[in-house]
KEROVO-7730 format. One line per field, with one value per residue: residue number from 1; residue in three letters; y, z, x of N, C-alpha, C, O in turn. Coordinates in Angstrom, 1 decimal. Example, Ala and Ser with C-alpha at 12.3 -4.5 7.8 and 13.67 -1.06 7.14 Angstrom:
<rs>
k	[1 2]
r	[ala ser]
n.yy	[-5.7 -2.2]
n.zz	[7.8 7.1]
n.xx	[13.2 12.8]
ca.yy	[-4.5 -1.1]
ca.zz	[7.8 7.1]
ca.xx	[12.3 13.7]
c.yy	[-3.3 0.0]
c.zz	[7.8 7.9]
c.xx	[13.2 12.9]
o.yy	[-3.3 1.1]
o.zz	[8.5 8.0]
o.xx	[14.2 13.4]
</rs>
This chain:
<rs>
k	[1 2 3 4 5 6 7 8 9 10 11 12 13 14 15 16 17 18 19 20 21 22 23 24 25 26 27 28 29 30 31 32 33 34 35 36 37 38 39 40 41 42 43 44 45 46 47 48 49 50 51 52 53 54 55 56 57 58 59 60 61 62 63 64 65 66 67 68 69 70 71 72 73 74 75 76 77 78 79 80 81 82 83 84 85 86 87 88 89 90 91 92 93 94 95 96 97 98 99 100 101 102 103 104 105 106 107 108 109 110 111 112 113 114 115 116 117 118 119 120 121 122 123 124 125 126 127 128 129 130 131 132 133 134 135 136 137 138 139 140 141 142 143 144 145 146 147 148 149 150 151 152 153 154 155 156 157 158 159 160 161 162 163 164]
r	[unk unk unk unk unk unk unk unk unk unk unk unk unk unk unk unk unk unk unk unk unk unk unk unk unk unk unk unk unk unk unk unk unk unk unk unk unk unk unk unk unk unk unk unk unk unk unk unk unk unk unk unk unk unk unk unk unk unk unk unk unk unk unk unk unk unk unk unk unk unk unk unk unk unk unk unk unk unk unk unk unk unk unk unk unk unk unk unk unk unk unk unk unk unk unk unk unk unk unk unk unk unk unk unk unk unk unk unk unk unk unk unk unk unk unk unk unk unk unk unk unk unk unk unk unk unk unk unk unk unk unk unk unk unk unk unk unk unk unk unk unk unk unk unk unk unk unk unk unk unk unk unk unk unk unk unk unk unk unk unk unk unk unk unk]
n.yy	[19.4 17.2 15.7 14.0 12.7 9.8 8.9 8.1 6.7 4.6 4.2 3.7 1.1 -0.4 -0.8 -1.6 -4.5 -7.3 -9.6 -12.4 -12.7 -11.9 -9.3 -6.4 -3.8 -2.7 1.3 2.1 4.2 7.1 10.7 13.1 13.6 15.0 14.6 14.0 14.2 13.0 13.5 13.6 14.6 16.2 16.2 17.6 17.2 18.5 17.7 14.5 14.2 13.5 13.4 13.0 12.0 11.1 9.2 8.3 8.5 9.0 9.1 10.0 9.7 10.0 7.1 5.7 5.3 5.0 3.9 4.3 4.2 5.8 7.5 8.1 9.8 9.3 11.1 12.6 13.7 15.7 17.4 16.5 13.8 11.3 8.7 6.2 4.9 4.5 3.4 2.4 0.7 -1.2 -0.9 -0.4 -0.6 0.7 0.3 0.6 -2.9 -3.7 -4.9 -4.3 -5.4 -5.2 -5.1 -3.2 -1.1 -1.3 1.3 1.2 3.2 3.7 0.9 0.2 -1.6 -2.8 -3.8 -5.4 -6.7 -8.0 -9.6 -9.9 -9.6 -9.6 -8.7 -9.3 -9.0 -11.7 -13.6 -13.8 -13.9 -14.8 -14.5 -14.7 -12.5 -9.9 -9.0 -6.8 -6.3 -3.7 -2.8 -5.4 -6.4 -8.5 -10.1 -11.6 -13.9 -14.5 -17.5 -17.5 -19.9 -22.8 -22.4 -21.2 -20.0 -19.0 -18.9 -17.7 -18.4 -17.7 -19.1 -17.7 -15.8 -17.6 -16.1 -16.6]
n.zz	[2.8 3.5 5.5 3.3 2.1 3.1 2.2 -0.5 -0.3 0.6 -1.5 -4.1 -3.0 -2.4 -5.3 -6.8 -5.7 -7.3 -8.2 -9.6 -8.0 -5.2 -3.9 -2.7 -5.9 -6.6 -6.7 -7.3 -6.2 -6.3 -4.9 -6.0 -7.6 -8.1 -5.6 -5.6 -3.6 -3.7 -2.1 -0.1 2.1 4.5 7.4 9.8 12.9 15.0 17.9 18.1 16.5 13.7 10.7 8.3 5.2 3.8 2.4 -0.5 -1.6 -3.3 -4.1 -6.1 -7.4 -10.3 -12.2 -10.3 -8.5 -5.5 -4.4 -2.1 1.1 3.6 4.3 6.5 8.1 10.6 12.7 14.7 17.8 18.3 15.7 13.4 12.2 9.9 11.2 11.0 8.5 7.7 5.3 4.6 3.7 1.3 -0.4 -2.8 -4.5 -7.8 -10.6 -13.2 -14.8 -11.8 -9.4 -6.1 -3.4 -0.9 2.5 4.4 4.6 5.6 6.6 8.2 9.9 11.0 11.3 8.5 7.7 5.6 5.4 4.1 4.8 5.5 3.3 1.5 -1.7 -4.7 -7.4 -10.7 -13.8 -15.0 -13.0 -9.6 -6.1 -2.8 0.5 4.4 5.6 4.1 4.6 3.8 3.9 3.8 3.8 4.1 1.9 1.4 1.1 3.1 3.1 5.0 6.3 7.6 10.5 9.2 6.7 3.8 2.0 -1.8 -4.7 -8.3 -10.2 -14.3 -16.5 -17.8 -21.0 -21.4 -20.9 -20.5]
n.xx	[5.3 6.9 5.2 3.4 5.6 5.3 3.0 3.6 5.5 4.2 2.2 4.2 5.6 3.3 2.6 4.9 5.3 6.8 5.2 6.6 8.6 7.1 9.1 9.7 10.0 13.5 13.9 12.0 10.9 9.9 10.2 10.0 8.0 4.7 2.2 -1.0 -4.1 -7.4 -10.4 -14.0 -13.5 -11.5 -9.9 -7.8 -6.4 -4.8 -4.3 -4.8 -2.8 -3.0 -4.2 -6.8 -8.6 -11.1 -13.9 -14.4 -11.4 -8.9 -5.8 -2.9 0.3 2.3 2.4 1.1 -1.7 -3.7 -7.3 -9.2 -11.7 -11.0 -8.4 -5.7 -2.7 -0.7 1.0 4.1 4.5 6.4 8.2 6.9 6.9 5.5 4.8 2.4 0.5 -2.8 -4.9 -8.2 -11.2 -12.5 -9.4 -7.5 -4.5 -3.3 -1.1 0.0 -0.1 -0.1 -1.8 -3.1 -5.3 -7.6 -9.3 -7.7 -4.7 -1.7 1.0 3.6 6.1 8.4 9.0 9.6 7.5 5.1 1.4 -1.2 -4.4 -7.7 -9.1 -6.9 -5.2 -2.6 -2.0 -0.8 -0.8 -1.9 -0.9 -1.2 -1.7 -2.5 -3.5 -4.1 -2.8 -0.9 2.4 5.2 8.3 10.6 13.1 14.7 13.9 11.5 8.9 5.7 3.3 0.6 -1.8 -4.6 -5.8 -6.9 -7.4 -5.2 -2.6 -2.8 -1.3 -0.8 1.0 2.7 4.5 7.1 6.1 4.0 1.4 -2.2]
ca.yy	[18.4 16.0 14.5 13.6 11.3 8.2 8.3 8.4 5.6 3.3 3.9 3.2 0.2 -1.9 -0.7 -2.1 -5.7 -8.5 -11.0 -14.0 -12.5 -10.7 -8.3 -4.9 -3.7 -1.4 2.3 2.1 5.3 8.3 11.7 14.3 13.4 15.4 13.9 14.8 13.8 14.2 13.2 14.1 15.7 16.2 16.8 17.4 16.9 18.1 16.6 12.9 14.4 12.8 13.6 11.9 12.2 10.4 9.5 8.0 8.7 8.5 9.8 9.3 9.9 9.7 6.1 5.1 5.4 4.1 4.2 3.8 4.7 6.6 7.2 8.2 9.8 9.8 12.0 12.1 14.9 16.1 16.8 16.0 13.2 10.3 7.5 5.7 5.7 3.6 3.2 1.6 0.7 -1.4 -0.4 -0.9 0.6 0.1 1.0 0.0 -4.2 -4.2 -4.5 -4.9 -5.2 -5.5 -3.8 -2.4 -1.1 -0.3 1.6 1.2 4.2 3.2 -0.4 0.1 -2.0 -2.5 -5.0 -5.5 -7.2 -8.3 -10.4 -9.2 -10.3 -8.8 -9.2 -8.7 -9.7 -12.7 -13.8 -13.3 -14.5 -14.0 -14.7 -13.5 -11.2 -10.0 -8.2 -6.5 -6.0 -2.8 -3.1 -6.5 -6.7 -9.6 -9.9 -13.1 -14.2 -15.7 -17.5 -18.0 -21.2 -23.4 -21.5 -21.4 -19.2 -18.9 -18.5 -18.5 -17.8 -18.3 -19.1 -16.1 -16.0 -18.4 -15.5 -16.6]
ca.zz	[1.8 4.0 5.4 2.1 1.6 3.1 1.2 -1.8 -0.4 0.3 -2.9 -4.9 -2.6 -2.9 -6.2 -7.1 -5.5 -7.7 -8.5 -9.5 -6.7 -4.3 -3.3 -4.0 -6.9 -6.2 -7.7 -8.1 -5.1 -6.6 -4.1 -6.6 -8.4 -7.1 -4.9 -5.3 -2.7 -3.7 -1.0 0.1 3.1 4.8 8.8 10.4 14.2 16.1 19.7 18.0 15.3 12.4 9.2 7.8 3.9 3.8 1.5 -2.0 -1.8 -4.5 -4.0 -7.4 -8.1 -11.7 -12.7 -9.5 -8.1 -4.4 -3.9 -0.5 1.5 3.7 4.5 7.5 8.2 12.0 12.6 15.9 18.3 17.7 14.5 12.4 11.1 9.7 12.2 10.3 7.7 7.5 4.2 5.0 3.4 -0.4 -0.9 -4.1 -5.4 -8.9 -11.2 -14.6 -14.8 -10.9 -8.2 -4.7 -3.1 0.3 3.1 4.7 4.0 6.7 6.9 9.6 9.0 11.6 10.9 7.4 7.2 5.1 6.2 3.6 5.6 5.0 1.9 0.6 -2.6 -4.4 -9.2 -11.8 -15.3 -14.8 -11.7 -8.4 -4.5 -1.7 2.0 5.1 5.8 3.2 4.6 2.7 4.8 2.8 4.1 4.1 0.5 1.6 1.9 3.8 2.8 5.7 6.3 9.8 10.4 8.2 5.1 3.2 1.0 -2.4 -5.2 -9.1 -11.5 -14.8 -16.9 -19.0 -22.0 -21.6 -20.5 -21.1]
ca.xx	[5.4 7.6 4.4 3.2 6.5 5.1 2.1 4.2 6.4 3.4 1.7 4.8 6.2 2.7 2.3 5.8 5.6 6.6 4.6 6.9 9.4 6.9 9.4 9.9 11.2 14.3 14.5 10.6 10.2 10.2 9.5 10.2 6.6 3.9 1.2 -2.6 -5.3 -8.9 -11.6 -15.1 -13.7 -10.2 -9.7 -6.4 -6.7 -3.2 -4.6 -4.5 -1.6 -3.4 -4.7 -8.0 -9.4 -12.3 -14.9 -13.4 -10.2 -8.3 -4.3 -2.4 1.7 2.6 1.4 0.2 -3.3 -4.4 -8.3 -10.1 -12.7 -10.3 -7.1 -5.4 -1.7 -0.8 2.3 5.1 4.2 7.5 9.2 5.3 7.3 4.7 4.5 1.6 -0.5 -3.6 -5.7 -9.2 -12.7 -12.1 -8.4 -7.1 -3.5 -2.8 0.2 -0.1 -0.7 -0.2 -2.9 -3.3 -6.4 -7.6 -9.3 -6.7 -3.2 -1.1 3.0 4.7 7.2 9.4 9.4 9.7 7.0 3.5 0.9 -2.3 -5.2 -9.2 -9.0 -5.9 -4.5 -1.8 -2.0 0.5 -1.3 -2.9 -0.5 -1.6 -1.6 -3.6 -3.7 -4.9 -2.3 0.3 3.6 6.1 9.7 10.9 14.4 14.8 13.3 11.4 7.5 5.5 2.3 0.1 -3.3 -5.2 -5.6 -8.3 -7.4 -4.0 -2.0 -2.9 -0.6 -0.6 2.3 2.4 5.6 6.8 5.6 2.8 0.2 -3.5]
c.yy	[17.1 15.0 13.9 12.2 10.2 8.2 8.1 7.0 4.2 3.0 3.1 1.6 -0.7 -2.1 -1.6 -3.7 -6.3 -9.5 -12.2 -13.4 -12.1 -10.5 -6.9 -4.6 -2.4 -0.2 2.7 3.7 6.6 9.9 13.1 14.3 14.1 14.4 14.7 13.8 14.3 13.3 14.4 15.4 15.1 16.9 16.6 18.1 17.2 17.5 15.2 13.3 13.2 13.8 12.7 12.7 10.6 10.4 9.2 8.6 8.8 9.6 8.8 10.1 9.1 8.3 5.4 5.7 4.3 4.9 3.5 4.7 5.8 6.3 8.2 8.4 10.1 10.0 12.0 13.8 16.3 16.4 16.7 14.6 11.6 9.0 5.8 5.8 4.4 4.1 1.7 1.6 0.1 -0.6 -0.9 -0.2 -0.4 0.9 -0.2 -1.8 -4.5 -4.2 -4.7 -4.6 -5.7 -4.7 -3.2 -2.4 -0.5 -0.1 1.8 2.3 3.7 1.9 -0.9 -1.4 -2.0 -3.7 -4.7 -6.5 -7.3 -8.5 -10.1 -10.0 -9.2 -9.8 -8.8 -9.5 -10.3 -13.4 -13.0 -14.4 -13.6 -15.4 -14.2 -12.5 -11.0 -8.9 -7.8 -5.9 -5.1 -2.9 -4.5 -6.9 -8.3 -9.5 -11.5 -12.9 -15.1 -15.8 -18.0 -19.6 -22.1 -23.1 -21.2 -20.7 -19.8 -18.1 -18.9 -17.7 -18.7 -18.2 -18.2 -16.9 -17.1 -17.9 -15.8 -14.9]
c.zz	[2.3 4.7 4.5 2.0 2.1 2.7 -0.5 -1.8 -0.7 -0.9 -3.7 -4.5 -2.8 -4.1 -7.0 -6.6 -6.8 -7.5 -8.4 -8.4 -5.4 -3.6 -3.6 -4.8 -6.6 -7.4 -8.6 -7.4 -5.8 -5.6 -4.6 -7.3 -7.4 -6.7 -5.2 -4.4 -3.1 -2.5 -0.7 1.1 3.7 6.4 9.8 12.0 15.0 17.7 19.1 16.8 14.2 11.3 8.7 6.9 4.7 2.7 -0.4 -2.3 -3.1 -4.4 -5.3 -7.4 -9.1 -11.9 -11.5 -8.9 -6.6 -4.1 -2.3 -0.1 3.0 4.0 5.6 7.9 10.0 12.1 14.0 16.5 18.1 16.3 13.4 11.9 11.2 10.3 11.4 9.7 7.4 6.2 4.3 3.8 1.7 -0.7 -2.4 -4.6 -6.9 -9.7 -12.5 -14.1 -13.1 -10.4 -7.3 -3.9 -1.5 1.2 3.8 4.4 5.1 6.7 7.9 8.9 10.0 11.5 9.8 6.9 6.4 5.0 5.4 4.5 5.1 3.6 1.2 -0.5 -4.0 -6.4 -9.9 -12.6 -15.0 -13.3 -10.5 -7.2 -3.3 -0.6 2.8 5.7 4.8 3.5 3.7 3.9 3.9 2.7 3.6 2.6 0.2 2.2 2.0 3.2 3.8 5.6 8.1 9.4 10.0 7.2 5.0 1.9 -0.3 -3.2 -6.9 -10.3 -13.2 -15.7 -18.3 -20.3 -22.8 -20.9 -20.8 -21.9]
c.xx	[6.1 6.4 3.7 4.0 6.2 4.2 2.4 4.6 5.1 2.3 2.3 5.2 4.9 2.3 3.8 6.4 5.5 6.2 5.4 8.2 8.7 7.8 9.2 10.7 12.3 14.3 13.0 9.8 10.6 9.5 9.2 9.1 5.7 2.5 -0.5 -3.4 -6.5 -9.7 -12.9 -15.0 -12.3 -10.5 -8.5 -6.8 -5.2 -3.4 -4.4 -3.7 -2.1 -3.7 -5.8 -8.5 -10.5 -13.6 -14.5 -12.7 -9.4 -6.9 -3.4 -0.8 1.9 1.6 0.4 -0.8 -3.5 -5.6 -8.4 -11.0 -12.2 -8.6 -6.2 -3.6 -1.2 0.6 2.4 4.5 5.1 8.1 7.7 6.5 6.4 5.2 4.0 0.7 -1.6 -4.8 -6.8 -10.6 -12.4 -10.8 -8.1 -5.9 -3.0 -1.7 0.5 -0.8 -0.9 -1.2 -3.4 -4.5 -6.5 -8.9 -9.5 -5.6 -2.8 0.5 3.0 5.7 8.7 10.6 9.7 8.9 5.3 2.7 -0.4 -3.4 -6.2 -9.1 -7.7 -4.9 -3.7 -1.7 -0.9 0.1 -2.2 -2.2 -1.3 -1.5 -2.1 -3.3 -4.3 -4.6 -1.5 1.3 4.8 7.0 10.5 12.5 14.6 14.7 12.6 9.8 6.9 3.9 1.6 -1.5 -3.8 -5.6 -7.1 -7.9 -5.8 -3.6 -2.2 -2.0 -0.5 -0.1 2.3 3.8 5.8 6.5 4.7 1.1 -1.0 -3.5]
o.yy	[16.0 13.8 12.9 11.0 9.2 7.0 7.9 6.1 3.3 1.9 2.1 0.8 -1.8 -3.1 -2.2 -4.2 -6.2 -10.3 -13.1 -14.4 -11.8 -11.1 -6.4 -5.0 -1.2 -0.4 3.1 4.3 7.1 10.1 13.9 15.4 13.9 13.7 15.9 12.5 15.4 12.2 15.6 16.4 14.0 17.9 15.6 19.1 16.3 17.1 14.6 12.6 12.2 15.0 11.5 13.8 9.8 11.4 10.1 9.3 8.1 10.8 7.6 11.3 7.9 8.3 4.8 7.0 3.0 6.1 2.7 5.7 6.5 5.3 9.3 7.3 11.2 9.1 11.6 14.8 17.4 15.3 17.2 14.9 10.8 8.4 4.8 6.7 3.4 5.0 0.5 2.5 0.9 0.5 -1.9 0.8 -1.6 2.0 -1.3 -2.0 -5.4 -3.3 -5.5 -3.4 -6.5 -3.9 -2.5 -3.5 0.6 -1.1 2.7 2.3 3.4 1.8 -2.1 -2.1 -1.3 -4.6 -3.6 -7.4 -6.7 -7.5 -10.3 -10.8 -8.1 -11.0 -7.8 -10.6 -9.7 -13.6 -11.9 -15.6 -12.4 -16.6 -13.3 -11.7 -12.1 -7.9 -8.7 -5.0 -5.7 -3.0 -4.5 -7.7 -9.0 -9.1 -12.4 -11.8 -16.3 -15.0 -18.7 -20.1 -22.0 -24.0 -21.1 -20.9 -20.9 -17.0 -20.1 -16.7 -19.9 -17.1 -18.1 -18.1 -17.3 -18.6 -15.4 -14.6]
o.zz	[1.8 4.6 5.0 1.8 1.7 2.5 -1.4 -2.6 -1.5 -1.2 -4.2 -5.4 -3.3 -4.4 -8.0 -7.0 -7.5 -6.8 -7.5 -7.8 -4.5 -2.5 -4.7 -4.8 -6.5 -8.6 -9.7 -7.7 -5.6 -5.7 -4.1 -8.0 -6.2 -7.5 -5.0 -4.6 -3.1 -2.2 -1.0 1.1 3.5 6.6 10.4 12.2 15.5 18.5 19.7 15.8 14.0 11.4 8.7 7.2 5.6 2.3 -1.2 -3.3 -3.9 -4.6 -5.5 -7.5 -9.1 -11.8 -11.7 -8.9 -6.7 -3.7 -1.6 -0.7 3.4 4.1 5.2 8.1 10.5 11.6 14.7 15.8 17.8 15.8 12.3 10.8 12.2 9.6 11.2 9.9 6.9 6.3 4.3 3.1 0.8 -1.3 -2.9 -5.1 -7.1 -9.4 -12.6 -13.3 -12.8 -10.9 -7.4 -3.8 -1.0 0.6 4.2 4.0 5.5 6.9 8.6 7.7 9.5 11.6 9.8 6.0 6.8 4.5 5.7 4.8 4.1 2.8 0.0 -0.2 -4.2 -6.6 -9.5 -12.5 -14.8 -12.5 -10.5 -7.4 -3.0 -0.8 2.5 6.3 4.3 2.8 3.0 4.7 3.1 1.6 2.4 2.1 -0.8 3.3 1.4 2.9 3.7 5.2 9.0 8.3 10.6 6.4 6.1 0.9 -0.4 -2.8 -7.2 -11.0 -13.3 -15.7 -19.3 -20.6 -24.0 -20.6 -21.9 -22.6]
o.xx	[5.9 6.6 3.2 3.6 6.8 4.0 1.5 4.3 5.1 1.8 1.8 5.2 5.1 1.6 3.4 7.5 4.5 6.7 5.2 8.5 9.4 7.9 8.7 11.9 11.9 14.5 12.8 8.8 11.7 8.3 8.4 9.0 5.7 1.9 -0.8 -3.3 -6.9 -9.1 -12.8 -15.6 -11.8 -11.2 -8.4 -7.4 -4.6 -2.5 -3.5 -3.9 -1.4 -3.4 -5.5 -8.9 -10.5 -14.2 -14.5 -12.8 -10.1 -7.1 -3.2 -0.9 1.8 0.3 -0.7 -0.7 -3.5 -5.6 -7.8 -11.3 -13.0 -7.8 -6.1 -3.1 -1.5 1.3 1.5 4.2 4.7 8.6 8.0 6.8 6.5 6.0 4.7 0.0 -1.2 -5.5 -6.5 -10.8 -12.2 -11.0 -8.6 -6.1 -2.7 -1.5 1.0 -1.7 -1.8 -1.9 -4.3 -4.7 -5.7 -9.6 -10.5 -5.1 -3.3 1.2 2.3 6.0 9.8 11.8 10.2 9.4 4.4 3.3 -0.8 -2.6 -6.3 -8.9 -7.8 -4.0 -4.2 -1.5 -0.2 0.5 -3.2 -3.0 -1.8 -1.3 -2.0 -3.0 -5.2 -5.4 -1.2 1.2 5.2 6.6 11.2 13.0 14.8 15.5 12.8 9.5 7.3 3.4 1.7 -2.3 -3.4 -5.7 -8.1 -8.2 -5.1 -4.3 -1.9 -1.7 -0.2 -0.5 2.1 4.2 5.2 6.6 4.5 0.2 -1.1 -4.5]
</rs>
């Protein structure tokens, strides 16, 4: 069950960015929720210490839900303890009004961090912001929003209680 816990973390942590703050929200990670995986097909490899679902993913704790087309846990030779976890192919994690879209999602376990990529833009209601990368510094509690160059961070908030 201990390799499980960072797909818990990175469900909950991009399912829990704030919108008019994007950070994360504290006290949003819960591990004691159980985890389900369904996919087409599952292949655990210990020569490349991974793990690969594949095939419409869909991994859900309590309210949250992250689809993809697969998803990928690559574990330490030593110890199994989850390294990185890559979520590829139309990602999507949602959690009630949130929703982050992309497609790729990648934890860093080490770095404590998570790096959305290929279109990636990141809703809460009617708010939303997109770039062409979007990092979330889990420690730090501090995520960056960038764009390659020609094209430029989008962002749009809307003042409470004036929701379309």
């Amino acid at each position: 069950m201990s390799r499980w816990l960072p797909v818990v973390v990175l469900l909950l942590v991009l399912a829990g960015v704030e919108m008019s703050r994007a950070a994360v929200v504290p006290g949003t990670l819960r591990s004691d929720a159980p985890v389900s995986v369904t996919s087409e097909r599952l292949e655990a490899d210990d020569k490349l210490h991974q793990i690969r679902f594949s095939g419409n993913v869909v991994a859900r704790q309590g309210d949250v839900v992250i689809y993809a087309g697969e998803l990928v846990l690559v574990y330490a030779e030593k110890g199994g303890e989850i390294d990185r976890i890559e979520a590829s192919g139309s990602v999507r994690i949602v959690q009630g009004n949130r929703v982050a879209t992309g497609q790729k999602a990648s934890f860093f376990n080490k770095e404590r961090k998570i790096v959305l990529t290929g279109s990636p833009r990141v809703y809460q209601g009617n708010d939303f912001l997109e770039g062409d990368e979007i990092i979330v510094l889990l420690d730090e509690g501090k995520s960056i929003v960038k764009s390659d160059q020609g094209s430029r961070v989008n962002a749009v908030f809307h003042p409470k209680g004036k929701q379309p």
